[in-house]
Backbone as JSON, one array per atom type, in Angstrom:
{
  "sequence": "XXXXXXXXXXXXXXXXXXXXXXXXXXXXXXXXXXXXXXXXXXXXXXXXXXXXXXXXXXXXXXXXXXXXXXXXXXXXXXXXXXXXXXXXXXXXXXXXXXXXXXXXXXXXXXXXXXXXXXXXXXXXXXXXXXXXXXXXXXXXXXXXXXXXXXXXXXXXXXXXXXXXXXXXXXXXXXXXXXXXXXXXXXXXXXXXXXXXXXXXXXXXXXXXXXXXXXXXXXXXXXXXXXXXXXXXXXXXXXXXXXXXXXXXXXXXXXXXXXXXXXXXXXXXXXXXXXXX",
  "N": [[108.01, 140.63, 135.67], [108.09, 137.74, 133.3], [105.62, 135.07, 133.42], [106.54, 131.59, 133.84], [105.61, 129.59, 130.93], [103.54, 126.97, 130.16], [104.81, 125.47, 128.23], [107.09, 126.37, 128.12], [108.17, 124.66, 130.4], [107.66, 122.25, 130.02], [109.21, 121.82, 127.54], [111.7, 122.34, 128.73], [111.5, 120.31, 130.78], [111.54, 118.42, 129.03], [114.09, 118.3, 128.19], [115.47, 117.78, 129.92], [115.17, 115.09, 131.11], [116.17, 113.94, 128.8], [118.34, 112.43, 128.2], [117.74, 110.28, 129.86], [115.89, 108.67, 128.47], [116.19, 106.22, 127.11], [116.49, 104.1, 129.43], [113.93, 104.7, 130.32], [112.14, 104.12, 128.4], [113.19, 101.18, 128.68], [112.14, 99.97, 130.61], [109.62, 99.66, 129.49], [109.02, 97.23, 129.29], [109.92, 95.85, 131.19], [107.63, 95.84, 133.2], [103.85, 95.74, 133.52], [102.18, 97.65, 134.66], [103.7, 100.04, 134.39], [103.85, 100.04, 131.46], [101.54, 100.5, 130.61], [101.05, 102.55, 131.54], [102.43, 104.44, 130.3], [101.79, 104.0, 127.61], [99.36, 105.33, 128.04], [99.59, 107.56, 129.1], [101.52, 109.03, 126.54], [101.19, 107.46, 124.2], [98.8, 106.88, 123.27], [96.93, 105.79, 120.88], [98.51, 106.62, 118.85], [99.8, 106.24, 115.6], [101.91, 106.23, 113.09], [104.16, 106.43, 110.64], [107.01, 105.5, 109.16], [108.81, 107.6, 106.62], [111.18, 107.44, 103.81], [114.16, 109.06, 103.19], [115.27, 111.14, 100.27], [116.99, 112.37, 98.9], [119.79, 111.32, 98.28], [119.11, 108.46, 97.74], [119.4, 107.12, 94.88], [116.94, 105.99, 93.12], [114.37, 106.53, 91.38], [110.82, 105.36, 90.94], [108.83, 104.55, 88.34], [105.59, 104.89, 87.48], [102.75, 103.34, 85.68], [104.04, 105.4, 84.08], [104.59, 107.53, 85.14], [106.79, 109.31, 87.59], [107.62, 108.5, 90.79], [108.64, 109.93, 94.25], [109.24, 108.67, 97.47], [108.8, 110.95, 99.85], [106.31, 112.32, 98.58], [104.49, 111.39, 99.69], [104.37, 113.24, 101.99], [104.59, 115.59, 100.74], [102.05, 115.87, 99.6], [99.96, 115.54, 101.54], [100.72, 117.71, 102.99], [99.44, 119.75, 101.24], [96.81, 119.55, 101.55], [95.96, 120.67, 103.64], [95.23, 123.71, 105.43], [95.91, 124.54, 107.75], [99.46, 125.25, 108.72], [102.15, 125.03, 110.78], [105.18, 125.43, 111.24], [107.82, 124.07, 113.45], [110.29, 126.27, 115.43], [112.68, 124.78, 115.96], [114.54, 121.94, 115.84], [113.5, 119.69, 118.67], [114.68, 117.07, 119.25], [117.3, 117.81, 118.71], [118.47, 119.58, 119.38], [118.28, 119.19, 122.15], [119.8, 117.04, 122.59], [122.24, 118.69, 121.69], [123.27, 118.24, 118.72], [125.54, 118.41, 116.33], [126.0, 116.71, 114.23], [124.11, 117.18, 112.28], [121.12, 119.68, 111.23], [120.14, 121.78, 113.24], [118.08, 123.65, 113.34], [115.99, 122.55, 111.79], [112.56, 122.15, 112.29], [110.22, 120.05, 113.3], [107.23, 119.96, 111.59], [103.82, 120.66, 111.82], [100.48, 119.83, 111.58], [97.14, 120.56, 111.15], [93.95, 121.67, 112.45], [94.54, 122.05, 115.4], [97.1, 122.91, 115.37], [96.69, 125.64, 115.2], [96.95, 126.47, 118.24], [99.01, 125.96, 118.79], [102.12, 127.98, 120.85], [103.71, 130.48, 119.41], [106.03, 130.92, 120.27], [107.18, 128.68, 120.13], [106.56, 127.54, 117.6], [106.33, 128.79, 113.93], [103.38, 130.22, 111.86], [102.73, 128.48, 108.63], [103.01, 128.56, 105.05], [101.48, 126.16, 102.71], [103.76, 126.53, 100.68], [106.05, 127.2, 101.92], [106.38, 125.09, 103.59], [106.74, 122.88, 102.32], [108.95, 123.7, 101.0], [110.37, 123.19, 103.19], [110.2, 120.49, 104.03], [111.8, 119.35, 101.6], [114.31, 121.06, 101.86], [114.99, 119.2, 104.69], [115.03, 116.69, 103.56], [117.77, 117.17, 102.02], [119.42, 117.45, 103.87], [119.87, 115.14, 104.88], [118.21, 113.93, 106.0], [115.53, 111.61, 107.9], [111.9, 110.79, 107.71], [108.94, 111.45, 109.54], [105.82, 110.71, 109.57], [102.24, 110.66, 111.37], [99.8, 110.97, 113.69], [100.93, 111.79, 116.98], [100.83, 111.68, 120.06], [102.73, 112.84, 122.24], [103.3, 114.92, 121.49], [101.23, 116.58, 121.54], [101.32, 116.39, 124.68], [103.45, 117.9, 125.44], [103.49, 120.13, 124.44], [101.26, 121.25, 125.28], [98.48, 121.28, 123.77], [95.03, 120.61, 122.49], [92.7, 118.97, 120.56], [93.88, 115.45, 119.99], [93.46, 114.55, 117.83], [93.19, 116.35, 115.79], [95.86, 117.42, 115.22], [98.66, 116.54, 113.25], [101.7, 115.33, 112.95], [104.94, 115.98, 111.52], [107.83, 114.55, 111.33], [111.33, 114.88, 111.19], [113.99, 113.46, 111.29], [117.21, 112.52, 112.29], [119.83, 110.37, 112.54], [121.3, 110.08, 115.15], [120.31, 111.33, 117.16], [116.92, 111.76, 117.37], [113.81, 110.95, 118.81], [112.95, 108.28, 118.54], [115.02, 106.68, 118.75], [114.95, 105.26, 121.06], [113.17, 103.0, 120.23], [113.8, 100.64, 120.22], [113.99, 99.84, 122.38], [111.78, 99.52, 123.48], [108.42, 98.38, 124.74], [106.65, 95.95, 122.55], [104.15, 96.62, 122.44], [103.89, 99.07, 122.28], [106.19, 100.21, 120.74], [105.34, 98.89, 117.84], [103.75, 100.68, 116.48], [104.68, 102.07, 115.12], [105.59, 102.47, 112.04], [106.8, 100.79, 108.77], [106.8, 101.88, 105.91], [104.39, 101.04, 103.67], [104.62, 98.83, 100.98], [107.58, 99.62, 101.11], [111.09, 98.01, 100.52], [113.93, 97.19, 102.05], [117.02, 95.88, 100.84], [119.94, 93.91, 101.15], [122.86, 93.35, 99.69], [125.24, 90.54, 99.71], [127.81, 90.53, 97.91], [128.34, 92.86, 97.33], [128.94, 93.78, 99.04], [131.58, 95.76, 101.19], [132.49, 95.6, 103.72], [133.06, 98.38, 105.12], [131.85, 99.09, 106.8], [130.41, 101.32, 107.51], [127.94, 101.31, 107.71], [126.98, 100.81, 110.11], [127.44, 102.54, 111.99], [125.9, 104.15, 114.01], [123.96, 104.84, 112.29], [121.29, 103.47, 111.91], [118.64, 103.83, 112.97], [116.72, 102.13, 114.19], [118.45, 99.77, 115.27], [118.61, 97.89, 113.38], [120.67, 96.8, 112.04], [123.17, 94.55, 112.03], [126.64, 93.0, 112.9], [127.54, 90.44, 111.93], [129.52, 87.42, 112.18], [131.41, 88.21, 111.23], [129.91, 89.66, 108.86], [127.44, 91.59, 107.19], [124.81, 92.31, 108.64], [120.88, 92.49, 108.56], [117.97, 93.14, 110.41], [115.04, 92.44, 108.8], [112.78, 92.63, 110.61], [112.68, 94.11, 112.54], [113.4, 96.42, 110.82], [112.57, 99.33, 109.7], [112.89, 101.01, 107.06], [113.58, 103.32, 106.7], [115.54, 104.76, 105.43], [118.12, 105.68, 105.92], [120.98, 103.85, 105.92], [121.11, 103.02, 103.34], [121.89, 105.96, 102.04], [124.11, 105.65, 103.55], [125.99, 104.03, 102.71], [128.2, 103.17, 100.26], [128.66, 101.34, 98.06], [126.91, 100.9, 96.82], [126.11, 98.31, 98.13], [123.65, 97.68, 100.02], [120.2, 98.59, 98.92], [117.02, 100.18, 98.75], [113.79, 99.94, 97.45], [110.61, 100.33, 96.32], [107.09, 100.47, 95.88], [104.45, 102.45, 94.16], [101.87, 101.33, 94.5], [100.48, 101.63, 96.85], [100.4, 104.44, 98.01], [98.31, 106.32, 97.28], [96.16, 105.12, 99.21], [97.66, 105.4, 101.78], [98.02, 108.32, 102.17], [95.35, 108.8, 102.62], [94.65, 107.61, 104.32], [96.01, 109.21, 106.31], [94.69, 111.31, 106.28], [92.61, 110.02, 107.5], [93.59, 109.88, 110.08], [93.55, 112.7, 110.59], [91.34, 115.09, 111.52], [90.58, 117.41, 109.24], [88.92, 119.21, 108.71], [87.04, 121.68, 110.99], [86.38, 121.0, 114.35]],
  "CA": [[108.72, 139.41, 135.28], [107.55, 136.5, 132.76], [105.86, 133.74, 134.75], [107.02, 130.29, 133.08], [104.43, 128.9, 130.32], [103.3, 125.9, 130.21], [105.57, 124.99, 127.08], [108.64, 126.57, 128.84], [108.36, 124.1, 131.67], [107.89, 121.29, 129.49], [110.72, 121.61, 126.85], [112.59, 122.01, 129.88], [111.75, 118.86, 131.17], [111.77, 117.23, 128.12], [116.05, 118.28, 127.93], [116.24, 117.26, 131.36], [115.14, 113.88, 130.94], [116.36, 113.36, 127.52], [119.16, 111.14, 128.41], [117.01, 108.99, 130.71], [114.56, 108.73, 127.79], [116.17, 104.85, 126.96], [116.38, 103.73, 129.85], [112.17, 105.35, 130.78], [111.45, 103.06, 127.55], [113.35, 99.71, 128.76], [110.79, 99.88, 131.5], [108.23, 99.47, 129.67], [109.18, 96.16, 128.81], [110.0, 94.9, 132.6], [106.83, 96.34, 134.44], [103.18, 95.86, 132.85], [101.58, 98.47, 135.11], [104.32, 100.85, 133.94], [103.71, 100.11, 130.21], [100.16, 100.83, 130.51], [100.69, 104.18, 131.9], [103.36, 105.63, 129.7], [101.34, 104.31, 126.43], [98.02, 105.89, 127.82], [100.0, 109.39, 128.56], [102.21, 109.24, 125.67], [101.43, 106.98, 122.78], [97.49, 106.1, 122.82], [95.96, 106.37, 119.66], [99.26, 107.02, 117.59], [99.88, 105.56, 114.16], [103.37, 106.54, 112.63], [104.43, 106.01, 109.03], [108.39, 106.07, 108.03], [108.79, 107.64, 105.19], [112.71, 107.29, 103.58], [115.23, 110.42, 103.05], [114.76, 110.62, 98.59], [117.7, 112.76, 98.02], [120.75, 110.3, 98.4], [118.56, 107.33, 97.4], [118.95, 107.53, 93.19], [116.17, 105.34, 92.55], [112.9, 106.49, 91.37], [109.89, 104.71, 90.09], [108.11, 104.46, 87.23], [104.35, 103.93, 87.75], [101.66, 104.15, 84.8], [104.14, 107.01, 83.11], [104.48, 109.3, 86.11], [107.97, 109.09, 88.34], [107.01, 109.04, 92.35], [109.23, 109.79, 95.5], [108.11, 108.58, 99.09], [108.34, 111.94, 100.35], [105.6, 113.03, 97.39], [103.11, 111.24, 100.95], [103.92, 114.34, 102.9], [103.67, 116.86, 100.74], [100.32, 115.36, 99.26], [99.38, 115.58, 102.91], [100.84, 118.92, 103.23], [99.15, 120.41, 100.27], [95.13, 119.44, 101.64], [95.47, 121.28, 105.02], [95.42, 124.83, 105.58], [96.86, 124.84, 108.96], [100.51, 124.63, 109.22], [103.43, 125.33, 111.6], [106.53, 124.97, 111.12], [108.61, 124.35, 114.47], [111.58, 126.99, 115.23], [114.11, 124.25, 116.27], [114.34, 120.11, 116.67], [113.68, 119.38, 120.42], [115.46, 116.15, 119.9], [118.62, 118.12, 118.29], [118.64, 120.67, 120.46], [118.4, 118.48, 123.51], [121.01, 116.52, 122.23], [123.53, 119.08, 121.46], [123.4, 117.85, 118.28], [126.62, 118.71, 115.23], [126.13, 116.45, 112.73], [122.69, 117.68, 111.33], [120.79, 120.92, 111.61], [119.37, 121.96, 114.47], [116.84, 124.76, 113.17], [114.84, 122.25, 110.72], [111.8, 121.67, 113.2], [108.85, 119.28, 113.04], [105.98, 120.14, 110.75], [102.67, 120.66, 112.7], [99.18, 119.84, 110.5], [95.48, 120.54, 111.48], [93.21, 122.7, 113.39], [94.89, 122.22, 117.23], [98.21, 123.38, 115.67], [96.38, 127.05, 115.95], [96.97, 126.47, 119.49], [100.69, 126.13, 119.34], [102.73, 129.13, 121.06], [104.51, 131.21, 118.64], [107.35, 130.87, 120.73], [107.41, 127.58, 119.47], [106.67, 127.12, 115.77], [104.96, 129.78, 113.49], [102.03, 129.79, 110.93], [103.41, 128.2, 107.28], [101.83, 128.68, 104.17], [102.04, 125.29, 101.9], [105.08, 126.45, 99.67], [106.8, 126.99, 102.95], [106.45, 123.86, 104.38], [107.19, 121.97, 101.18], [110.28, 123.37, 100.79], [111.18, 122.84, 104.28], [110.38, 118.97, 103.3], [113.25, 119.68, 100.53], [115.68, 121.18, 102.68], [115.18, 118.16, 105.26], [115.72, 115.74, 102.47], [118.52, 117.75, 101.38], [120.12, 117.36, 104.84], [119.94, 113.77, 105.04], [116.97, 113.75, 107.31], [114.27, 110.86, 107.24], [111.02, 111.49, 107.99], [107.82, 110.07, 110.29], [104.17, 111.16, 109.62], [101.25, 110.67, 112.06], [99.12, 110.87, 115.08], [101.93, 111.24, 117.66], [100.27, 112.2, 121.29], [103.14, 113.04, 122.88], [103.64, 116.63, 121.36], [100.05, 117.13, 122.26], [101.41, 116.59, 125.74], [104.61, 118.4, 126.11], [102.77, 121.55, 123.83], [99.76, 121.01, 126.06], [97.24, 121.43, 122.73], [94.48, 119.43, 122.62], [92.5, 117.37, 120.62], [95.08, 115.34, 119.25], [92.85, 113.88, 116.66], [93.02, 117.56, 115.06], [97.11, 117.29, 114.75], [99.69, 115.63, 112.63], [103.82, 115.67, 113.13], [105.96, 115.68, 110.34], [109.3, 114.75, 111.7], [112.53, 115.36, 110.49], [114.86, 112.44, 111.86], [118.54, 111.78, 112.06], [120.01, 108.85, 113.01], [121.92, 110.3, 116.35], [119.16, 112.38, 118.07], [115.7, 111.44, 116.91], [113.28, 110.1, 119.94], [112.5, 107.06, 118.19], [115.88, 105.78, 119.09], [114.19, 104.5, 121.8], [112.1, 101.87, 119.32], [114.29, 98.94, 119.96], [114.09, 99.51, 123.8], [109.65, 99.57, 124.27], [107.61, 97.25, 124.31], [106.56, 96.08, 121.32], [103.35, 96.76, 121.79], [104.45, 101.0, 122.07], [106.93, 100.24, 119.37], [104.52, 98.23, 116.79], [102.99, 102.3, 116.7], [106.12, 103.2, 114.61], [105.45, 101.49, 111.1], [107.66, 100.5, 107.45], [105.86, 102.2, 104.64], [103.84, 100.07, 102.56], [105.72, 98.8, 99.52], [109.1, 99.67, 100.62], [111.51, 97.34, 100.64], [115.41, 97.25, 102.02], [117.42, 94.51, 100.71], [121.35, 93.52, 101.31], [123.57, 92.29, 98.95], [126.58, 90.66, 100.29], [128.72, 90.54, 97.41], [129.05, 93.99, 96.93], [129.42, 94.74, 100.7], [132.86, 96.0, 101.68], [132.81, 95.78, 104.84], [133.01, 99.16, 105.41], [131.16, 99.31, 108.49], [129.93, 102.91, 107.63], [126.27, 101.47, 108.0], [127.2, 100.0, 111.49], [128.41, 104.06, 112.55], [124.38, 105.3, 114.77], [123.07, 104.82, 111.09], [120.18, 102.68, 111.9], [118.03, 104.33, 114.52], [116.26, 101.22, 115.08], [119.32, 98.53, 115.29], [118.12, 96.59, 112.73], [121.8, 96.13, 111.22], [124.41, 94.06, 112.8], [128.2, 92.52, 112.04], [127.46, 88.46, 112.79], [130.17, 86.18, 111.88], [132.17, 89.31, 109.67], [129.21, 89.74, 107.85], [126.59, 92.49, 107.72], [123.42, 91.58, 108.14], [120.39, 93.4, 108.58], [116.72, 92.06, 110.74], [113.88, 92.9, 108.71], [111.35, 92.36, 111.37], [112.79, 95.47, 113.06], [114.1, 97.8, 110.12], [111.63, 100.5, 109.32], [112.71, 101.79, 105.78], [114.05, 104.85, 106.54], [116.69, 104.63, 103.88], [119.62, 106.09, 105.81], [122.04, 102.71, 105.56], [121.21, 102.72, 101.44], [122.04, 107.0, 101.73], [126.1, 105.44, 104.03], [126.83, 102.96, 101.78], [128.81, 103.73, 98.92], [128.83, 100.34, 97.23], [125.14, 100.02, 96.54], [125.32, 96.78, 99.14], [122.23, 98.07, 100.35], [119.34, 99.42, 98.5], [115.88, 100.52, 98.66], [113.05, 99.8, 96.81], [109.24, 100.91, 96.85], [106.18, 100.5, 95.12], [103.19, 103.35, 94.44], [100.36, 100.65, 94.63], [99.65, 102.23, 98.55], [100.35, 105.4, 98.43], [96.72, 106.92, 97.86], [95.63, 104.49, 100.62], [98.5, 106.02, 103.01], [97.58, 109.86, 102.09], [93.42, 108.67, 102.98], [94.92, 106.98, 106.06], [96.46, 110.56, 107.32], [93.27, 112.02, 106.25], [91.43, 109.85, 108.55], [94.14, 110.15, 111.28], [93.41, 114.14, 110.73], [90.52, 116.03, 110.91], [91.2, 118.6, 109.04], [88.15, 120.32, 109.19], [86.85, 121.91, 112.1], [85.7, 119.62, 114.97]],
  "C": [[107.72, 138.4, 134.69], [107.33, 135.57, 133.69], [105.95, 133.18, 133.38], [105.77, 130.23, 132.71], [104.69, 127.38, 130.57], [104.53, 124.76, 129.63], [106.86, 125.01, 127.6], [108.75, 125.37, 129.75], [108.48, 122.45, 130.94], [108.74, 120.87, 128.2], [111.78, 121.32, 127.97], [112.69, 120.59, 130.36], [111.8, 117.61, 130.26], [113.14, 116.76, 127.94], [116.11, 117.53, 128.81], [116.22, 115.72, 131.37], [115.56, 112.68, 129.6], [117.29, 112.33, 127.54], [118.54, 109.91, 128.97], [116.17, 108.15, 129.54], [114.74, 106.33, 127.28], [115.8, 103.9, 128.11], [114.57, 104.0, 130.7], [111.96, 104.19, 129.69], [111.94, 101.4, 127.72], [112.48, 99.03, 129.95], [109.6, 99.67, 131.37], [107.91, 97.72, 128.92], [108.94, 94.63, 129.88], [108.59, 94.73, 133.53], [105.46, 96.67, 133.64], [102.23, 97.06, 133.02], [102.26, 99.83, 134.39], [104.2, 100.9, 132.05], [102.25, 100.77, 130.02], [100.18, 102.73, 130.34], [101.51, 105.3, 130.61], [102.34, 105.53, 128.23], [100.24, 105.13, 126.97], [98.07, 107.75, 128.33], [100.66, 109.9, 127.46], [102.3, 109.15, 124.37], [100.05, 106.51, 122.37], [97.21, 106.74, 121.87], [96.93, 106.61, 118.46], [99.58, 105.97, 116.81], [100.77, 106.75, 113.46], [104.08, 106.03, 111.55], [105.96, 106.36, 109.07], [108.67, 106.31, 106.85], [110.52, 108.08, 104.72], [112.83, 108.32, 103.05], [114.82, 109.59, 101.31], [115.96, 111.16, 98.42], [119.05, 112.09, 97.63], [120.44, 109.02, 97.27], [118.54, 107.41, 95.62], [118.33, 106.51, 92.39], [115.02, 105.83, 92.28], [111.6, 105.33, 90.64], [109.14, 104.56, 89.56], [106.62, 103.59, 87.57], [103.25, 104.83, 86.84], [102.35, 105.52, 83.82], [104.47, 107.82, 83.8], [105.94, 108.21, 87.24], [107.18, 109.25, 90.0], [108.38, 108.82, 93.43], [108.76, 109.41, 96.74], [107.58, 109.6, 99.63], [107.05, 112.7, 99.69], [104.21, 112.83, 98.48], [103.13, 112.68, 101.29], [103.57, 115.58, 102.21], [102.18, 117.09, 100.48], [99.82, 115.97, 100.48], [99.41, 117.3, 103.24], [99.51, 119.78, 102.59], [97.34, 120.07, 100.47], [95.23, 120.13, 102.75], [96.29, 122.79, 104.73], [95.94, 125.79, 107.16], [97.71, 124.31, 109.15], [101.43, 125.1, 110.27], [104.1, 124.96, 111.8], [107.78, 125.35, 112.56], [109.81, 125.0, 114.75], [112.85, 126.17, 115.0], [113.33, 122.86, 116.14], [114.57, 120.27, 118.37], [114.81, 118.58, 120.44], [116.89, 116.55, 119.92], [119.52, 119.0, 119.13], [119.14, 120.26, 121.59], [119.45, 117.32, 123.27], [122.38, 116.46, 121.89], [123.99, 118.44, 120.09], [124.5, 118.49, 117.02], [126.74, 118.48, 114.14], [125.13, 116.79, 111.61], [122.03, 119.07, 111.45], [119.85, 121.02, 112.23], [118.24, 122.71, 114.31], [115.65, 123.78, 112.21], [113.67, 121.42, 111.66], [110.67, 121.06, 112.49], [108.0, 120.31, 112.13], [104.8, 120.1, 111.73], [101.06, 120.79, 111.54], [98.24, 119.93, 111.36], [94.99, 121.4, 112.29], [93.88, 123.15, 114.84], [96.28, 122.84, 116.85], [98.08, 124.72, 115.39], [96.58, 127.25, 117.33], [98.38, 126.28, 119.52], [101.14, 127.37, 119.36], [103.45, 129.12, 119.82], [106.22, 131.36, 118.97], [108.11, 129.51, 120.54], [107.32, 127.13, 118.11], [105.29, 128.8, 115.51], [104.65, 129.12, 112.3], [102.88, 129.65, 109.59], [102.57, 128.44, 106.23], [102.36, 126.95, 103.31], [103.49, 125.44, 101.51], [106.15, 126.42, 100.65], [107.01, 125.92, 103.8], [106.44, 122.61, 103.53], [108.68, 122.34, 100.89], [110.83, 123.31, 102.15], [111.08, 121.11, 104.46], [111.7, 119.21, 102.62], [114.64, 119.64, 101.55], [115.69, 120.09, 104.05], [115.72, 117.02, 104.48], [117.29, 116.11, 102.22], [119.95, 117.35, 102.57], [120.47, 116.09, 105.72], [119.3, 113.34, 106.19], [116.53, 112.58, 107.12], [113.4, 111.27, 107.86], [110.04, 110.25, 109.0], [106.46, 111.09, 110.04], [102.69, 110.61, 110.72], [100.83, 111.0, 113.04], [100.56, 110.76, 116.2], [101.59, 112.0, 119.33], [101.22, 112.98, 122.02], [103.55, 114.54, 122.4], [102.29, 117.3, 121.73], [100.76, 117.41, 123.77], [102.39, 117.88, 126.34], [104.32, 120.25, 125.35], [101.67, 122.14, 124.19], [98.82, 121.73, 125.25], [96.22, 120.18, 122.88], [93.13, 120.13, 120.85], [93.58, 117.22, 120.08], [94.91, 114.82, 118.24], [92.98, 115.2, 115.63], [95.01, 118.03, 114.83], [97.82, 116.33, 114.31], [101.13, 116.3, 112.96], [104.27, 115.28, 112.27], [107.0, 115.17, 110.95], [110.09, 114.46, 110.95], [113.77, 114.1, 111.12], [115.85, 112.31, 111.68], [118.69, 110.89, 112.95], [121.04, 109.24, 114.45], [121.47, 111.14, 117.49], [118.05, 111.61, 118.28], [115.2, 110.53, 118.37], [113.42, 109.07, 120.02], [113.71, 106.06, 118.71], [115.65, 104.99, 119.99], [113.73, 103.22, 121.14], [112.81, 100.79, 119.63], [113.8, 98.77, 121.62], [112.28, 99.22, 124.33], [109.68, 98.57, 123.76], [107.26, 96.88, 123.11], [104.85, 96.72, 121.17], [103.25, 98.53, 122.0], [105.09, 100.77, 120.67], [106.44, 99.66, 117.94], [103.93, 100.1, 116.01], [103.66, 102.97, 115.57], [105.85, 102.23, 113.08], [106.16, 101.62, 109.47], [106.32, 101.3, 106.73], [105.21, 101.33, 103.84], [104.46, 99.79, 101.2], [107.34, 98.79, 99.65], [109.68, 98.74, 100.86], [113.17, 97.44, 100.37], [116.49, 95.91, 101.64], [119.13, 94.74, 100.66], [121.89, 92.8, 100.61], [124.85, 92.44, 98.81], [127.54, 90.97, 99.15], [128.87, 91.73, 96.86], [129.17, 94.85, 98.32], [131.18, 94.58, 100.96], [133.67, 96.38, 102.65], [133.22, 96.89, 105.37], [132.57, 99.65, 107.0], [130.17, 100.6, 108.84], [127.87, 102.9, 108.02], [125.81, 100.94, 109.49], [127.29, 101.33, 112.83], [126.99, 104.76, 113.13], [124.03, 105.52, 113.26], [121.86, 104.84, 111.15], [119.63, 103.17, 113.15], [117.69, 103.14, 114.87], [116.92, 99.84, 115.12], [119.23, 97.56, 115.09], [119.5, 95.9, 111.69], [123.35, 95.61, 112.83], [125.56, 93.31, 112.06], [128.0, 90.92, 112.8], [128.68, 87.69, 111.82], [131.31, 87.17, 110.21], [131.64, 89.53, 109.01], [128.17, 90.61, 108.31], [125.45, 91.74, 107.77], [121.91, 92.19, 108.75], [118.75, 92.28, 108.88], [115.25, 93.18, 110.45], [112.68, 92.74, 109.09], [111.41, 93.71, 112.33], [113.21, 96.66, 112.36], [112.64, 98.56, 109.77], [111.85, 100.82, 107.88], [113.14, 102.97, 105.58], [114.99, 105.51, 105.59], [117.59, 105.27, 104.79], [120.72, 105.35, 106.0], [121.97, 102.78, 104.11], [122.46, 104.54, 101.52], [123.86, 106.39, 102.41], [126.46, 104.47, 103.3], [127.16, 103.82, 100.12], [129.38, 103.15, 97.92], [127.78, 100.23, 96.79], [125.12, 98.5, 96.94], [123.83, 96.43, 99.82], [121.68, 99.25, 99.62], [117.92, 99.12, 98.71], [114.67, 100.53, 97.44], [111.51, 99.69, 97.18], [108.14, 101.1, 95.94], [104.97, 102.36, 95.17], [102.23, 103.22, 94.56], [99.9, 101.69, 96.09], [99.48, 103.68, 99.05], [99.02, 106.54, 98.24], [96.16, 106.39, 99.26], [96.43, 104.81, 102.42], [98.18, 107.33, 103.39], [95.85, 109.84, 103.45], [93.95, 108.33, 104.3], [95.27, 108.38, 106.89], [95.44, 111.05, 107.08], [91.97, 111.74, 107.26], [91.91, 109.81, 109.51], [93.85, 111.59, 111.53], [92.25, 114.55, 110.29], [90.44, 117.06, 111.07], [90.37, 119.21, 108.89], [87.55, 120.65, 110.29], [85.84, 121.15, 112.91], [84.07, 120.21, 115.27]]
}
């Protein structure tokens, strides 16, 4: 008989506690001893980029002559490292019983330590394979998060964690992050808008629809005040999936390419991708 791995025991307990998982993060708001501990098992050291769903969004932008998408960060990113793995399943989707999105399009895994992930958990990608599994996330009205994220070190028990990156794949009715409104801020500061982008609301072509009000906004940066939408950009991230439910163009997205070398270099120095 199989004894339990490591990994087995901790997916497991990741389902098991997955419901609790808001109320584990409004704790770390009440109790300073308790904030300490969860960032310095869970979240030290991470730095987390949103990068917005492109295929919905029908804006591109013109810079110098050359068209650029947001997602064009990850594959950049993709396309310098020679260790990938592409996760079988979403934990969060999985553990969520999730319907409205697809459950098989798993995290992305970059750098040297994700040789150390079981096989029973993600296998080895080559680039082209893990660019078009970018695609088909886009495709599926995913958004995405790029960086340093400790806590799959933990629950995959790989180490260093300076030698992995997480792609994630995000919908707006699963995804961990849903948590982000409930932490502290200084856990939730960790989670960061893309450089350049920019979501903007404009009432007179909102129709009150409500469809961007419907577990859109992972991080419940849109609300209905006074019959009116209205949206707090001190907590929205960028993720573009309120521009991808609206079907007035009341809300759209907009994003420069001034930063995006300086975002790529930034995952480059969150990852070292050559051997430690």
């Amino acid at each position: 008989m199989r004894r339990p791995r490591f990994a087995d025991i901790s997916i497991f307990t990741l389902k098991y506690i997955f419901n609790w998982r808001f109320w584990i993060a409004e704790i770390t708001k009440k109790s300073k001893t308790y904030r300490k501990l969860i960032d310095k098992m869970l979240f030290e050291e991470d730095e987390i980029v949103v990068i917005p769903n492109t295929i919905n969004i029908n804006k591109k932008i013109e810079s110098e002559g050359s068209e650029f998408l947001p997602t064009q960060i990850i594959k950049d990113v993709i396309k310098r490292c020679d260790d990938i793995v592409i996760m079988n399943s979403c934990l969060c989707r999985t553990s969520n019983g999730c319907e409205d999105y697809p459950q098989d399009i798993g995290c992305i895994f970059l750098g040297p330590t994700s040789r150390k992930i079981p096989a029973h958990i993600g296998k080895k990608a080559t680039v082209e394979e893990a660019l078009a599994h970018v695609d088909k996330a886009d495709a599926a009205g995913l958004s995405h998060i790029i960086g340093r994220n400790k806590i799959d070190t933990v629950w995959m028990n790989v180490r260093p964690g300076k030698g992995l990156l997480t792609i994630c794949h995000c919908c707006p009715c699963c995804c961990l992050w849903k948590v982000h409104p409930n932490l502290d801020h200084s856990i939730s500061d960790k989670l960061e808008k893309l450089d350049g982008v920019t979501v903007k609301l404009h009432e007179d072509k909102c129709k009150l629809c409500k469809k961007c009000l419907m577990e859109v906004c992972m991080f419940k940066a849109i609300d209905l005040v006074d019959n009116k939408i209205t949206i707090d950009y001190d907590i929205c991230r960028g993720c573009g999936l309120c521009v991808n439910a609206c079907k007035f163009d009341a809300i759209t997205i907009d994003y420069t390419a001034e930063t995006i070398d300086n975002v790529v270099n930034r995952m480059d120095n969150l990852l070292e991708i050559r051997e430690f």
